[in-house]
C-alpha positions, -999 to 999 in steps of 0.1 A, spaced: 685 -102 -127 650 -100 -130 645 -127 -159 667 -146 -141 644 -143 -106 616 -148 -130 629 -178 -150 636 -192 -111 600 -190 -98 582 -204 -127 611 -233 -124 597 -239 -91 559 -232 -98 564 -258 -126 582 -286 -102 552 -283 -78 526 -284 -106 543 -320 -116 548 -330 -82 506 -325 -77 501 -346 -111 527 -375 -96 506 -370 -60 479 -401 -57 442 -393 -58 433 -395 -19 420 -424 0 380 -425 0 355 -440 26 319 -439 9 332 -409 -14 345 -389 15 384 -382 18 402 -398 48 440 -398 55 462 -434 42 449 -460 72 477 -471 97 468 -505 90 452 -522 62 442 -561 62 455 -572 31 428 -598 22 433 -590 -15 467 -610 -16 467 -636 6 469 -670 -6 437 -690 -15 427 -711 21 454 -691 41 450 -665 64 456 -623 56 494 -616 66 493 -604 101 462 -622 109 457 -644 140 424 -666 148 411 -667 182 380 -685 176 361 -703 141 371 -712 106 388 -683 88 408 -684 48 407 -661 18 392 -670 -8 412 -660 -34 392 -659 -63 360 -640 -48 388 -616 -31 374 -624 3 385 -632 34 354 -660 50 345 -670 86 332 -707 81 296 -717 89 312 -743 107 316 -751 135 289 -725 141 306 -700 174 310 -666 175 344 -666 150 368 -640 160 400 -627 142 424 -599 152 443 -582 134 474 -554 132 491 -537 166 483 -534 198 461 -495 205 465 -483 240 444 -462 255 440 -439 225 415 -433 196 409 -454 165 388 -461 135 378 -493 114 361 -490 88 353 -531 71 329 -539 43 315 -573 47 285 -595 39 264 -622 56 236 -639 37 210 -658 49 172 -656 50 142 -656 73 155 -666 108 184 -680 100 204 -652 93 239 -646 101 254 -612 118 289 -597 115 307 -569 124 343 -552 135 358 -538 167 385 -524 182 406 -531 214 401 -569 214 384 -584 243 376 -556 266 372 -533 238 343 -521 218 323 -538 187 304 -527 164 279 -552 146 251 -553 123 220 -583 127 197 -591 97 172 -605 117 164 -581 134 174 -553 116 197 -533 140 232 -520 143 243 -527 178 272 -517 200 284 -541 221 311 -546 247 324 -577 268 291 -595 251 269 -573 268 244 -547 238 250 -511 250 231 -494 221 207 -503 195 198 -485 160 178 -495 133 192 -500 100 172 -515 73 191 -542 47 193 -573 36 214 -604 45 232 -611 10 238 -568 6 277 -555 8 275 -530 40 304 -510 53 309 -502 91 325 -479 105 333 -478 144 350 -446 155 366 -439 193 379 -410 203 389 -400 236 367 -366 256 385 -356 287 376 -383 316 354 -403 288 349 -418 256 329 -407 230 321 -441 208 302 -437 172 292 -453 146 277 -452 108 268 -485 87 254 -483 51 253 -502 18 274 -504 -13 257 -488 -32 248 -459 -9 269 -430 3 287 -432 38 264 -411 58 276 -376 65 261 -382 107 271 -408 123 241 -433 133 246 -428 168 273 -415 196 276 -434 232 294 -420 256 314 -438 284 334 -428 310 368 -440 317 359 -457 353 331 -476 336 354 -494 317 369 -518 347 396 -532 321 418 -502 302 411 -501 259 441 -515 253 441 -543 222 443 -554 188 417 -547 163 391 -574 149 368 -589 128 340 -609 139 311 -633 124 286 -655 140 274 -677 107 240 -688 121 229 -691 83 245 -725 75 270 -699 45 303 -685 53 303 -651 64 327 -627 41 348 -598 42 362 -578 17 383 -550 33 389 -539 67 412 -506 79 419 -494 108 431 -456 112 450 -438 137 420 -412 156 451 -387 153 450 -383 118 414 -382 113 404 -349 134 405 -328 100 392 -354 75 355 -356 83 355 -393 87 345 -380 126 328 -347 130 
């Protein structure tokens, strides 16, 4: 009996070793681990001069470009292009995390950046020219912070929300390829609930204004449910 008790556990001992070495490495933000995102925009196969499945255009220019692996807001016409993306989030915390790049030099420089709860919702957006990471809402800059790069660099953004009580604690981190995610977030807003006028209730987005006279470009964008992400570190 007890060889046979014996010969059972190592059996199952050796079934959850395997089922560890079949498990798949975890998904990485900047190096740090973060749960599988609730919706990924799938720029890497999309047809070359279509649009991401999924993907709708409110404003601009937007295809993939197949061969660069990109997903490109035309310079032209020059507006603030807009593009949403996956479902509907009510009233609920999110993350996005995109990795994009705008080129340009000297004044004309383009900015770009990623939000979440379309229209009445919050963006997050990074400006060459003048060097800053800004939070904006309904077109209107809530917070500034300096972040020093350059136009033609690969950054990441990351723009978390995550509901407080009555209010709304909004964060968020930027920071270059080849650079690790930061481990603080670059700054934390909060807003309370009956500040808001219009409920944060929309799709997420990309976004790209390509005052350079060059296509803005993305390369990834995710968006993950705040539910998931209390014990992953991608929010303190």
């Amino acid at each position: 009996m007890t060889v046979f008790v014996t010969f059972f556990l190592a059996a199952i001992s050796w079934g959850r070793a395997k089922e560890r070495e079949a498990a798949p490495p975890p998904a990485t933000v900047g190096g740090t681990p973060v749960n599988v995102p609730a919706v990924i925009l799938d720029i890497a196969s999309g047809r070359d001069g279509s649009l991401p499945g999924g993907a709708t255009v409110v404003r601009g220019q937007w295809t993939v470009d197949r061969k660069a692996g990109t997903l490109n807001a035309a310079a032209e016409p020059l507006l603030d292009s807009w593009l949403e993306f996956g479902p509907e989030i009510r009233e609920k915390g999110a993350v996005i995390v995109v990795s994009g790049r705008a080129p340009g030099k000297g004044r004309l420089q383009s900015r770009f950046g990623a939000g979440l709860y379309g229209k009445n919702g919050f963006q997050l957006r990074l400006v060459s020219a003048t060097q800053k990471l800004e939070l904006v809402r309904r077109g209107v800059v809530l917070h500034r912070e300096a972040f020093a790069h350059r136009g033609e660099d690969l950054c990441h953004l990351e723009l978390s929300v995550k509901a407080d009580r009555h209010h709304w604690i909004v964060s968020g981190r930027a920071w270059k390829n080849e650079d690790e995610r930061p481990g603080e977030a670059a700054f934390r807003y909060k807003i309370f609930a009956g500040e808001l006028l219009f409920p944060l209730a929309g799709r997420s987005l990309l976004f790209a204004t390509p005052f350079s006279g060059e296509p803005v470009s993305f390369s990834s964008a995710k968006v993950y449910d705040k539910t998931l992400l209390e014990d992953t570190g991608v929010e303190e």
